[in-house]
LOTORTOR-15563 format. One line per 4 residues: number of its first residue (from 0); their letters; for each residue x, y, z of C-alpha. Coordinates in steps of 0.1 Angstrom, whole numbers. Example, Ala and Ser with C-alpha at 12.3 -4.5 7.8 and 13.67 -1.06 7.14 Angstrom:
2
0	as	123/-45/78 | 137/-11/71
% end
This chain:
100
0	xxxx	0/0/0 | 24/24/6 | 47/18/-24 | 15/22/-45
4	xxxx	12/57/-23 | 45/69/-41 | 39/85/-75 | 65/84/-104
8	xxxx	68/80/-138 | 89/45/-146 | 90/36/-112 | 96/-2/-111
12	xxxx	92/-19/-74 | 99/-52/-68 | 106/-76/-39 | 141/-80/-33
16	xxxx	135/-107/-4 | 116/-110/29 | 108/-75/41 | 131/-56/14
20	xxxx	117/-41/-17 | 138/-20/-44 | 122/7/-62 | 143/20/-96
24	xxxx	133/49/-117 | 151/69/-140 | 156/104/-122 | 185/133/-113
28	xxxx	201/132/-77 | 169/153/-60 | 149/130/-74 | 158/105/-46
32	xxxx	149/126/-16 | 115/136/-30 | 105/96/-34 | 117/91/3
36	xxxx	95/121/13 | 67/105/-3 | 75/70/9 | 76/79/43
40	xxxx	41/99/42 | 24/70/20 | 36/51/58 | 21/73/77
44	xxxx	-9/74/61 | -8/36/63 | -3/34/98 | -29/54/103
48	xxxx	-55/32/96 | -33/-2/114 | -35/-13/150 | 1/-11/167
52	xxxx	16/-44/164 | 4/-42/124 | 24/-5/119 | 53/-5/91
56	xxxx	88/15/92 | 113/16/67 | 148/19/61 | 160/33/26
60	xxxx	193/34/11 | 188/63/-20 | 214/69/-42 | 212/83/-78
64	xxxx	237/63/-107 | 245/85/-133 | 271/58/-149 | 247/28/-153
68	xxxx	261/16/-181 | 296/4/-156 | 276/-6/-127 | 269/-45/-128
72	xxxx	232/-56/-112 | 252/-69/-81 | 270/-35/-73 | 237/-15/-78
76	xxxx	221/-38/-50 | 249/-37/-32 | 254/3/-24 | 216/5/-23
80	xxxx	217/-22/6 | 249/-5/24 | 231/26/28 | 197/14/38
84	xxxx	216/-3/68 | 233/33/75 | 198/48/76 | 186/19/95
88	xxxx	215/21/122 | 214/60/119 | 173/56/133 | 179/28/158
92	xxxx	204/52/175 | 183/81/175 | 157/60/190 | 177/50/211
96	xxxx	190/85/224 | 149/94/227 | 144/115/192 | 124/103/173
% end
């Protein structure tokens, strides 16, 4: 639901495994921090409606690739899951520090 809350043109989601999606779309660098804005309010808007033990969260790892062409599949994947687990540790520790 709240992948489907995000609008933008060519954006391809998919299921990367268990809880992890990846969502691609052809965009410039700014481009990445509007789709997390809107990611993060299509969540809120989700939660909204879900009783607390059924709430969602997410980590994300944006980064735009200018040189696509000379980045294989596997290296793609693997920057965007390095910094999702930098935002993910980044949020544990503010929650852990009592901001939220």
């Amino acid at each position: 639901e709240a992948i489907r809350g995000v609008r933008r043109k060519g954006l391809v989601a998919a299921r990367y495994g268990g809880d992890e999606f990846v969502l691609a779309w052809r965009a410039e660098a700014e481009g990445t921090g509007q789709v997390e804005r809107e990611l993060a309010a299509a969540g809120e808007r989700v939660n909204r409606i879900r009783p607390g033990p059924e709430r969602i969260s997410f980590s994300w790892g944006g980064f735009c690739c200018r040189d696509i062409d000379r980045l294989s599949p596997a290296a793609f994947l693997g920057e965007a899951d390095k910094r999702m687990y930098r935002h993910k540790s980044a949020k544990s520790g503010a929650a852990v520090q009592g901001t939220p």
